[in-house]
C-alpha positions as CSV (number, residue, x, y, z in Angstrom):
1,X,301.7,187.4,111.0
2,X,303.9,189.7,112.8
3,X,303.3,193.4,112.9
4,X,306.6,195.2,112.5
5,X,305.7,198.1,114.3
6,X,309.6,199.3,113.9
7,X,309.0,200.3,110.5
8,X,306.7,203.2,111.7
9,X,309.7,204.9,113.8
10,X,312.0,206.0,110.7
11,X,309.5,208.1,110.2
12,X,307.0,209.0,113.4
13,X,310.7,209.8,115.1
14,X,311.3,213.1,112.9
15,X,308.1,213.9,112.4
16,X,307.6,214.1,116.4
17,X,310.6,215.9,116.4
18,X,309.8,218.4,113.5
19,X,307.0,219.5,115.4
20,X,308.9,220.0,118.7
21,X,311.3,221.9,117.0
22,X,308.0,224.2,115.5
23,X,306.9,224.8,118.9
24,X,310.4,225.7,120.4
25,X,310.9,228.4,117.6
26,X,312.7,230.7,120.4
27,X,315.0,228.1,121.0
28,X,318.1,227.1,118.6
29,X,319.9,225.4,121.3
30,X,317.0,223.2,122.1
31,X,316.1,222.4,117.8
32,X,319.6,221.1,117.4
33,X,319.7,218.9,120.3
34,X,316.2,217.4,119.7
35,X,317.6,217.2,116.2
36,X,320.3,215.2,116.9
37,X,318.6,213.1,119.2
38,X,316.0,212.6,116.8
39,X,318.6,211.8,113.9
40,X,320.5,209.4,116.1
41,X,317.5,207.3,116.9
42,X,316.6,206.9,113.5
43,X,319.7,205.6,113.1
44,X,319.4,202.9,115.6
45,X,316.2,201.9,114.4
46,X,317.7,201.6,110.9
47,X,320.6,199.7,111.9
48,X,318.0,196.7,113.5
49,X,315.5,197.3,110.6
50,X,319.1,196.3,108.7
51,X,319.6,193.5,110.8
52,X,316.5,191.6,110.9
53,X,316.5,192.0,106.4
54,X,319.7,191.1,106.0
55,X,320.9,188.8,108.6
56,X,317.5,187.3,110.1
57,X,316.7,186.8,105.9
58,X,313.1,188.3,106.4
59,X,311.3,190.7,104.8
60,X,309.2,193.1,107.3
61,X,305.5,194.3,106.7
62,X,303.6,196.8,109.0
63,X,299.4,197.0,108.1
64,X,298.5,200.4,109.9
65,X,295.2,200.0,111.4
66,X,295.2,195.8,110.4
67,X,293.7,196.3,107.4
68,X,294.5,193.1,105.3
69,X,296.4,194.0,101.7
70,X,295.6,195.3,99.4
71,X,293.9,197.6,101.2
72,X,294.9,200.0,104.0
73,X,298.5,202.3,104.8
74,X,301.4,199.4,104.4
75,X,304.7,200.1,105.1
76,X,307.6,197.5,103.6
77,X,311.3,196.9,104.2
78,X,313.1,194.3,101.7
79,X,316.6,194.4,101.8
80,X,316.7,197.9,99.0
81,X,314.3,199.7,101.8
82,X,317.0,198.4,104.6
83,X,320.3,199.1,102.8
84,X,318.5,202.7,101.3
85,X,317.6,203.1,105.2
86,X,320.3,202.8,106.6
87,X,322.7,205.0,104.6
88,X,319.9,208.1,104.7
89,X,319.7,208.1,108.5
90,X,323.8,207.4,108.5
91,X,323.5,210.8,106.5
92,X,320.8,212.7,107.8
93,X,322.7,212.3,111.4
94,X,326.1,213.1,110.3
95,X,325.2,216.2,107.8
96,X,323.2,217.3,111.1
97,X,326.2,217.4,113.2
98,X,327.5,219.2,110.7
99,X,324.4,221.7,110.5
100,X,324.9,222.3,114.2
101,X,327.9,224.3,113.7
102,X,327.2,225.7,110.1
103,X,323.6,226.9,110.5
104,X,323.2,230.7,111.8
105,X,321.5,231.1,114.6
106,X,318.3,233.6,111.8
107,X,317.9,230.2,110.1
108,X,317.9,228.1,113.4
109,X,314.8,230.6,114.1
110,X,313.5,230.2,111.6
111,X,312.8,226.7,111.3
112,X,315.7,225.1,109.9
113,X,315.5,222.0,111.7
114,X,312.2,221.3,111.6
115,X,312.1,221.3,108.3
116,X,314.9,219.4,108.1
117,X,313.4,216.8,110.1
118,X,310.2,217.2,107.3
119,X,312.6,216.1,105.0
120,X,314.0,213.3,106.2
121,X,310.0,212.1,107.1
122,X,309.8,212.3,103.7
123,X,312.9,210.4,102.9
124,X,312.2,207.5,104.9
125,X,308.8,207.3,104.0
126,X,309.7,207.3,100.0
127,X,311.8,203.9,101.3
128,X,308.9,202.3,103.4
129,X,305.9,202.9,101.7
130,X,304.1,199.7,100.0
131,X,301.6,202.4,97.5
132,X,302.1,204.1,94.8
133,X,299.4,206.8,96.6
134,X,301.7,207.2,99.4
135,X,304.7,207.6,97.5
136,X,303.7,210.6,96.1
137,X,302.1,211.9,99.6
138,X,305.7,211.4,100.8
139,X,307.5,212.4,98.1
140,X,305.1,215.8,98.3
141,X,306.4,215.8,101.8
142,X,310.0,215.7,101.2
143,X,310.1,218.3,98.1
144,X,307.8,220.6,100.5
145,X,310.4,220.6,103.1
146,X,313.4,221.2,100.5
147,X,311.5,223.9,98.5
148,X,311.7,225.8,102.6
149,X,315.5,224.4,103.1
150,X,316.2,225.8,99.5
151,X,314.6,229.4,100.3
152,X,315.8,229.8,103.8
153,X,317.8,232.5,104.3
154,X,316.3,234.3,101.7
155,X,319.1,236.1,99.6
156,X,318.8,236.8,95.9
157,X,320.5,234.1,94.5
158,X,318.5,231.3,96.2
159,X,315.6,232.7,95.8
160,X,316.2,233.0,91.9
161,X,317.5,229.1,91.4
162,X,314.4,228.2,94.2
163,X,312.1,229.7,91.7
164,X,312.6,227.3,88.9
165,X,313.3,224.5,91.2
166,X,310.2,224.9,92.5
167,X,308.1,225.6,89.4
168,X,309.6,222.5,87.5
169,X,309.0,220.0,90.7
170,X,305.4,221.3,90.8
171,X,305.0,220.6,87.4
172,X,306.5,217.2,88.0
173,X,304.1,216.6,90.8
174,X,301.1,217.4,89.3
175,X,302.2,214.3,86.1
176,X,303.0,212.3,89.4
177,X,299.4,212.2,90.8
178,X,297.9,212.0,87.5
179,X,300.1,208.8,86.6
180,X,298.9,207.5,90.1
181,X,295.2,208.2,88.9
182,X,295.2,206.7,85.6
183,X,297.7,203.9,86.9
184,X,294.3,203.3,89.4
185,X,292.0,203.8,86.6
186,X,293.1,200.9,84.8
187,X,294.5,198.4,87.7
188,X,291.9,199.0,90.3
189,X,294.3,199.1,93.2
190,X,297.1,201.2,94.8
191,X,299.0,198.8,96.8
192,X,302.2,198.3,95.0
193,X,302.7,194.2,95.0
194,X,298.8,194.2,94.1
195,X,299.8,196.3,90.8
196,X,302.8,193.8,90.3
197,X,300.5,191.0,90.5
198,X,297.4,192.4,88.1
199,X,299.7,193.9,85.5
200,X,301.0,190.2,84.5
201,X,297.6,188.7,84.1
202,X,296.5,188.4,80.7
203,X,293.1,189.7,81.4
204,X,294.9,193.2,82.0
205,X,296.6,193.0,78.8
206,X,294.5,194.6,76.3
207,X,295.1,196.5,73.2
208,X,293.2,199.5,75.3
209,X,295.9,198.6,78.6
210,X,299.2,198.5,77.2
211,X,298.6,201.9,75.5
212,X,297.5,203.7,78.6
213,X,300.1,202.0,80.4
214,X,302.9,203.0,78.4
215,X,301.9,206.3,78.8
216,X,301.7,206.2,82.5
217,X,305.3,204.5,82.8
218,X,306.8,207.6,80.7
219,X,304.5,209.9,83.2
220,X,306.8,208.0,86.2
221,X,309.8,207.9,84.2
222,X,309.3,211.9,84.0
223,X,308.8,212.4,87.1
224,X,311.2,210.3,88.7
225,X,313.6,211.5,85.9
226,X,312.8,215.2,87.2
227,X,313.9,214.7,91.1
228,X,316.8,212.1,90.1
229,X,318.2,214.8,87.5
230,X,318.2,212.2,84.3
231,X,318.9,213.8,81.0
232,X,317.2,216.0,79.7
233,X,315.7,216.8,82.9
234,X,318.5,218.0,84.8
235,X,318.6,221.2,83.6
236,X,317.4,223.0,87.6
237,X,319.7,220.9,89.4
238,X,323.5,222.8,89.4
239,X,322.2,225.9,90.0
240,X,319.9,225.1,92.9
241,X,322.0,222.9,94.6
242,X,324.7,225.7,95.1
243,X,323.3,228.0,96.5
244,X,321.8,227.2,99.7
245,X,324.1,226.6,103.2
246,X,326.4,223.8,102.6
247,X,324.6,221.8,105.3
248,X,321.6,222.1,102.9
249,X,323.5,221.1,99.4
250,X,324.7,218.7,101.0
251,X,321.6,216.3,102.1
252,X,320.3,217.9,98.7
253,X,323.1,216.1,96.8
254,X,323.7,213.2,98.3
255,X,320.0,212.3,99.5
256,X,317.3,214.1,97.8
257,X,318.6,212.7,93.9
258,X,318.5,208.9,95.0
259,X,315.5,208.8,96.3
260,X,314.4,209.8,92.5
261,X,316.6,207.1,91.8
262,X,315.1,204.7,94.1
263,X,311.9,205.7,93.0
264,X,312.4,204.6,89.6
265,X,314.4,201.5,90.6
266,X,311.1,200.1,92.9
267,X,308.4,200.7,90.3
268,X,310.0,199.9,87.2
269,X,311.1,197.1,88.5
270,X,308.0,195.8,90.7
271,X,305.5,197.3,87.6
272,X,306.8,198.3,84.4
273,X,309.3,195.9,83.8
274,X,307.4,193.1,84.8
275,X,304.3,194.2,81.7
276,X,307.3,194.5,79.8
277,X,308.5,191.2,80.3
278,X,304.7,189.5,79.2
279,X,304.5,191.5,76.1
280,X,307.7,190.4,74.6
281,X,309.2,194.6,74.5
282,X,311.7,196.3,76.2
283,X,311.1,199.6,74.9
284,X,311.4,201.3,78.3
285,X,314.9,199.6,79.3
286,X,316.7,200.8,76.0
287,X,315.7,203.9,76.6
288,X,316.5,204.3,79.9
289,X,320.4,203.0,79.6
290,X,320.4,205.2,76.7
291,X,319.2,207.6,78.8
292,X,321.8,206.9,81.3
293,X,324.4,207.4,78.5
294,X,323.7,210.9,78.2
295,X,323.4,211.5,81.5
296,X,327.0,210.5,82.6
297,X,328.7,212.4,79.7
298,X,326.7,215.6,79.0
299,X,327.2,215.7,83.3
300,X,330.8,215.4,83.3
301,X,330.9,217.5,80.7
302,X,329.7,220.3,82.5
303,X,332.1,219.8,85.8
304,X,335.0,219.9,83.7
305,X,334.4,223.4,82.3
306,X,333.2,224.6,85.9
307,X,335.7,226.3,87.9
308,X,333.0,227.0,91.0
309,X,333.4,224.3,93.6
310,X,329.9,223.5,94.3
311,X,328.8,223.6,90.5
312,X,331.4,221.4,89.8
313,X,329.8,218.7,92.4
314,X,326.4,219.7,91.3
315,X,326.9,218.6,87.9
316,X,328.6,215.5,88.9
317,X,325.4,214.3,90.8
318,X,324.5,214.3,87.2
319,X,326.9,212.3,85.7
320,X,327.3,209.8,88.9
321,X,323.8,209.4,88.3
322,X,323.6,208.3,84.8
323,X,325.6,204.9,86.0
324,X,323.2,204.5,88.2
325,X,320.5,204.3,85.4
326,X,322.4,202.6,83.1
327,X,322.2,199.7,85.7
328,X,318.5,200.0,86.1
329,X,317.9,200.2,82.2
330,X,320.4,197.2,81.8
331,X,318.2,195.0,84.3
332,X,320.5,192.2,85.1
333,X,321.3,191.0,88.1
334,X,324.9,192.0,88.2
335,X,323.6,195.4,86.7
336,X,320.8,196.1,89.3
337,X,323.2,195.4,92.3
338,X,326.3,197.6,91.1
339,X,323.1,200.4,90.7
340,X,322.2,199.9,94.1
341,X,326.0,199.8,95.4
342,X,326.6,203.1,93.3
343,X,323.6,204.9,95.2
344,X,324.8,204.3,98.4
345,X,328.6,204.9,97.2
346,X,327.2,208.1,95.9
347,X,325.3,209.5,99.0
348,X,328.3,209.0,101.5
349,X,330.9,210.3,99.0
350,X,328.9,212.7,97.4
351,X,327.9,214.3,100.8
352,X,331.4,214.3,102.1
353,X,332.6,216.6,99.1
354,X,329.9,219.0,99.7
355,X,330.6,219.2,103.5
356,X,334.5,219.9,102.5
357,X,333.1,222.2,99.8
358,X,331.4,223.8,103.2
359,X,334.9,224.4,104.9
360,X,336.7,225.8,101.8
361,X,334.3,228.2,101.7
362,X,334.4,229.1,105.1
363,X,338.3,229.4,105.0
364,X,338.7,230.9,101.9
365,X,335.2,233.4,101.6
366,X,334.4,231.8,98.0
367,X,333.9,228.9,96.0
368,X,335.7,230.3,93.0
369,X,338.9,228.2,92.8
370,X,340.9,230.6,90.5
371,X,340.9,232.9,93.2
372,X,341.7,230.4,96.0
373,X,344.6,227.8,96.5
374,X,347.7,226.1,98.8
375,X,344.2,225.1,101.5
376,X,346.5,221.9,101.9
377,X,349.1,223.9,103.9
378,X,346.4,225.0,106.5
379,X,344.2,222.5,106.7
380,X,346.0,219.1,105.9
381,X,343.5,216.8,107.2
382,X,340.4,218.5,105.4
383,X,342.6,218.3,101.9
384,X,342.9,214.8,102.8
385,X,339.5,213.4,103.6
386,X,338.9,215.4,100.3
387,X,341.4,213.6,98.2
388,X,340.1,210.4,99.4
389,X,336.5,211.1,98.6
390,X,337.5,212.8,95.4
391,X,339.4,209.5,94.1
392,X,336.3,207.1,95.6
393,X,334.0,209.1,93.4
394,X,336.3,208.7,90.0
395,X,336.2,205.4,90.9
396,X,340.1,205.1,91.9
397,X,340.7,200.7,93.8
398,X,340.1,200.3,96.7
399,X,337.6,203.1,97.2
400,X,334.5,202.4,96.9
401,X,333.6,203.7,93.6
402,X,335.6,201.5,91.7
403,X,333.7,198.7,92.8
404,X,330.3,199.8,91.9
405,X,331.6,200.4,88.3
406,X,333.2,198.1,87.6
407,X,330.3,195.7,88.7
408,X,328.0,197.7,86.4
409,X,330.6,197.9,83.6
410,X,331.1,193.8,83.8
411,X,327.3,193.5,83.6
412,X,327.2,195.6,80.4
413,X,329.9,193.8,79.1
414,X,328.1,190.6,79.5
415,X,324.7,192.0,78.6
416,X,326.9,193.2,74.8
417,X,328.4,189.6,74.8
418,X,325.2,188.1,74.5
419,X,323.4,190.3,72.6
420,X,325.5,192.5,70.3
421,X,323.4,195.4,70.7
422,X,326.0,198.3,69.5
423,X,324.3,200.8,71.3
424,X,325.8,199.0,74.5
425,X,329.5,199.5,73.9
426,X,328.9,203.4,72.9
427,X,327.5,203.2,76.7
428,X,330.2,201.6,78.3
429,X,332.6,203.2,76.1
430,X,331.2,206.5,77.2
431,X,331.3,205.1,80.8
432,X,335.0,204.8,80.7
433,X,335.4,207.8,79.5
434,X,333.1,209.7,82.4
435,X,335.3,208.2,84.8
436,X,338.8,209.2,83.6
437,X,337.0,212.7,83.0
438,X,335.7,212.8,86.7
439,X,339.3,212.3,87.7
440,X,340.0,215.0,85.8
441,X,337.6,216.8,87.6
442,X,338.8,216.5,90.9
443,X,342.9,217.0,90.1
444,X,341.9,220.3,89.0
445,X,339.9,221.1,92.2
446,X,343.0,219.7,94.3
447,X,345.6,222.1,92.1
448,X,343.4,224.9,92.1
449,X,342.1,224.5,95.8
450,X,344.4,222.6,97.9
451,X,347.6,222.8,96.4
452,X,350.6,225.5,95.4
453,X,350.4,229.1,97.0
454,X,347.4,230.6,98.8
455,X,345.9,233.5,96.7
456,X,343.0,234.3,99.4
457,X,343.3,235.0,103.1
458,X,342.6,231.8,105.3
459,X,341.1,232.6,109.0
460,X,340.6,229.5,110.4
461,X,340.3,231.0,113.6
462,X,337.5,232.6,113.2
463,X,335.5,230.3,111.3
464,X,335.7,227.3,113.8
465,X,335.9,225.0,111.1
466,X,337.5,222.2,113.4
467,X,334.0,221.3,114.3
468,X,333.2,220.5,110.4
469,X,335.7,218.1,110.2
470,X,334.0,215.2,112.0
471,X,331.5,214.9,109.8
472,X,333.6,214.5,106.7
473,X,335.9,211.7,108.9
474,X,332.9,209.6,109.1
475,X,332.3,209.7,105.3
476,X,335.6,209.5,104.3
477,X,336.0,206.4,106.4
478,X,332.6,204.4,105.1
479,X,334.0,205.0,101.4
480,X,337.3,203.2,102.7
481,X,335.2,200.7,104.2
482,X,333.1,200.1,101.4
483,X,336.1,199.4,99.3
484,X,338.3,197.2,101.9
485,X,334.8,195.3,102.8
486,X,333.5,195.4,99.3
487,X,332.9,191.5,99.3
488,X,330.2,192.4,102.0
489,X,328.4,195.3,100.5
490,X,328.3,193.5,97.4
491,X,326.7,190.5,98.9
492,X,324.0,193.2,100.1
493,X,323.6,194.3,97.0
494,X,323.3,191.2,95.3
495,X,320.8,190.0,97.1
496,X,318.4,192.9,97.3
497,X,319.1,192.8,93.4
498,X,317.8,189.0,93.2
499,X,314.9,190.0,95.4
500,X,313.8,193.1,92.9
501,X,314.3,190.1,90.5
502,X,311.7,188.0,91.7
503,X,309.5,189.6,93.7
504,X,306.5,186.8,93.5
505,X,308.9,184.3,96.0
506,X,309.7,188.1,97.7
507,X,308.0,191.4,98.0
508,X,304.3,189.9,97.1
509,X,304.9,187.3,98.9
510,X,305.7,189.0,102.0
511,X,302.9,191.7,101.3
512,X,299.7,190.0,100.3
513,X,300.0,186.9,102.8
514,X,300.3,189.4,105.5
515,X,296.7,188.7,106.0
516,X,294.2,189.9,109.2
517,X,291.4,188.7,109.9
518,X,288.3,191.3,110.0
């Protein structure tokens, strides 16, 4: 068996660099090129990790140390690990050119980048990781290194909203390592495929089991819910994400929440579902598309009634993210792959409106749009690569968010055809709804922002904001791509969704025959 040493790099790469950028503390000039350099490799190595998944049609296993499954550190890439890959180093590069010009040169001193690169160790690793032990050591790593981004700087706002961010994803850590325990006390093994494997045998299936194990799939849908800001659980979320640097809300809000998201989508799918399926219930995925109903409205709700640019963003990570748990709770096919098209659609668009966010407040000295307006007759090309994120993101054709909802809309269309459940049109109803309301949404930050008469001062000249607007190009131009190409990234999406699907002639597969011998 090949050894796909490759999958290693994603995250050895920042890690290396996160040091560097410890030991050069003195240095700013030296942290941001190391960090771009680091970034930009990862990015590489993501694009060929891409490559040999998707196009080559293989699924890539590294065994650190050659221990034989289900024992040892294994790291896996299907084709959700690829696509998820991809798009976080895509956006852990780009938001760090951004950072390069946005970050004071106090913060650069005082670690910024390296724990920034901590982070996005953390990301990657939350992707690769084939245990549900290492999960939570990487998620650990990842909220370790936002809980510093959050603080950094250390004025009184952030350190109020890092307060309770920190406190509730503490609490939600310490339910994550006792799911993992008693999720090992009952199935003898760590290794995720193993789990998939035992949970389906009827020995496992006891009276005793499927209690315990109910209870450990709420523990993970708690936690998960926590970091991916599902209803009720969202409550932290606005407020934190607003008030660090803009270079900082915006890996928060386009990076941090999915990889809750993807969380949730591995191991309900590779675990829970898969018990579910052998008992005959599907407790868990009505109530996680009803779940996801909530979500999307109570999170548009509270945009529309924001008139702060960045809360207004922050709650619609909320909403955005309730489609994307409707699709998981749904479980089809169709529904799984318009989830996994509307994470990615959500991290490139969602980033790109916080790095405009970034500018506006740079030009205009706040984010309170009733004190702001006319930015469009400064800045033309900023008010456009916002328009065209802002209409991707209420799902406007040919962006890319139409796409993903409409696939996840079809597939709950389908899924009411055939079974008449009620609760599924109040969902897609409700879906509908959150989209013309996101619209809504973004018009008024357009009026109020970009257009009519300026009621602040604008200085573009002394905020340098020209080098900002790179960043926001690239996003602006993926969320074109993905909705001229959106044959493509649904084909991507489709597949990983028929690998989640049947992960015996996939994952397993490709995990516990990548055997060594001792």
């Amino acid at each position: 068996m090949i050894q796909w040493i490759e999958l290693a790099y994603p995250v050895i790469i920042p890690l290396g660099i996160g040091i560097l950028c410890l030991i050069f503390r003195t240095r700013p000039a030296l942290q941001k090129a190391l960090t771009i350099v680091s970034m930009a490799s990862t990015f590489i190595v993501a694009i060929y990790i891409f490559y040999q998944v998707y196009f080559k049609q293989q699924i890539l296993v590294l065994n650190l140390g050659n221990w034989s499954p289900p024992f040892g550190i294994i790291f896996v890439a299907d084709l959700l690990t690829a696509t998820m890959l991809i798009f976080s180093a895509l956006t852990s590069l780009t938001v760090g050119i951004y950072a390069l010009f946005y970050i004071d040169e106090g913060r650069a001193r005082h670690y910024f980048f390296a724990f920034y690169n901590f982070l996005i160790v953390g990301v990657h690793g939350s992707f690769l990781t084939g245990d549900i032990f290492n999960l939570y050591v990487f998620f650990e790593v990842m909220l370790m290194a936002s809980y510093a981004l959050a603080t950094l700087g250390n004025e009184p706002s952030q350190l109020t909203e890092s307060i309770k961010y920190t406190s509730i994803n503490l609490v939600a850590s310490a339910f994550f390592v006792a799911g993992v325990g008693v999720l090992y006390g009952i199935v003898g093994t760590l290794n995720m495929a193993d789990i998939s494997q035992k949970v389906t045998q009827a020995a496992f299936l006891t009276t005793t089991n499927k209690g315990v194990f109910m209870v450990v799939a709420v523990i993970f849908l708690t936690v998960f819910g926590i970091k991916g800001g599902i209803f009720p659980l969202y409550f932290w979320l606005p407020g934190t994400y607003v008030v660090p640097p803009t270079a900082v809300s915006a890996i928060f809000g386009g990076l941090l929440t999915k990889v809750g998201i993807y969380c949730l989508l591995r191991v309900f799918s590779l675990i829970f579902y898969r018990a579910e399926s052998v008992t005959g219930t599907n407790y868990l995925s009505t109530i996680i598309m009803v779940l996801g109903g909530f979500t999307m409205i109570l999170g548009v709700f509270g945009a529309i009634i924001q008139y702060n640019f960045k809360k207004i963003l922050s709650h619609h990570i909320i909403s955005q993210v309730g489609y994307m748990i409707f699709g998981i709770g749904l479980g089809t096919v169709g529904a799984i792959a318009g989830a996994i098209l509307h994470i990615v659609h959500n991290i490139v668009v969602k980033t790109s409106l916080f790095l405009v966010a970034g500018i506006h407040e740079r030009l205009t000295q706040t984010n309170d749009l009733k004190k702001t307006g006319g930015l469009a007759n400064h800045v033309p090309l900023v008010a456009t690569f916002f328009l065209i994120s802002a209409l991707a993101l209420a799902g406007v054709p040919p962006l890319s968010g139409f796409f993903s909802k409409f696939i996840l809309i079809k597939a709950g269309v389908e899924s009411f055809i055939e079974t008449r459940r009620i609760y599924l049109a109040i969902i897609i109803v409700i879906s509908l709804i959150t989209s013309l309301l996101t619209l809504l949404s973004m018009i008024k930050i357009w009026i109020l922002g970009f257009w009519g008469e300026s009621k602040t001062p604008v200085v573009p000249q002394q905020t340098k904001y020209r080098s900002l607007i790179p960043s926001i190009v690239v996003f602006a131009f993926v969320a074109v791509l993905m909705g001229v190409f959106a044959d493509f990234f649904y084909n991507v999406t489709l597949t990983a969704a028929q690998q989640l699907k049947n992960p015996e002639a996939h994952y397993i597969k490709a995990v516990l025959e990548h055997q060594f011998p001792r």
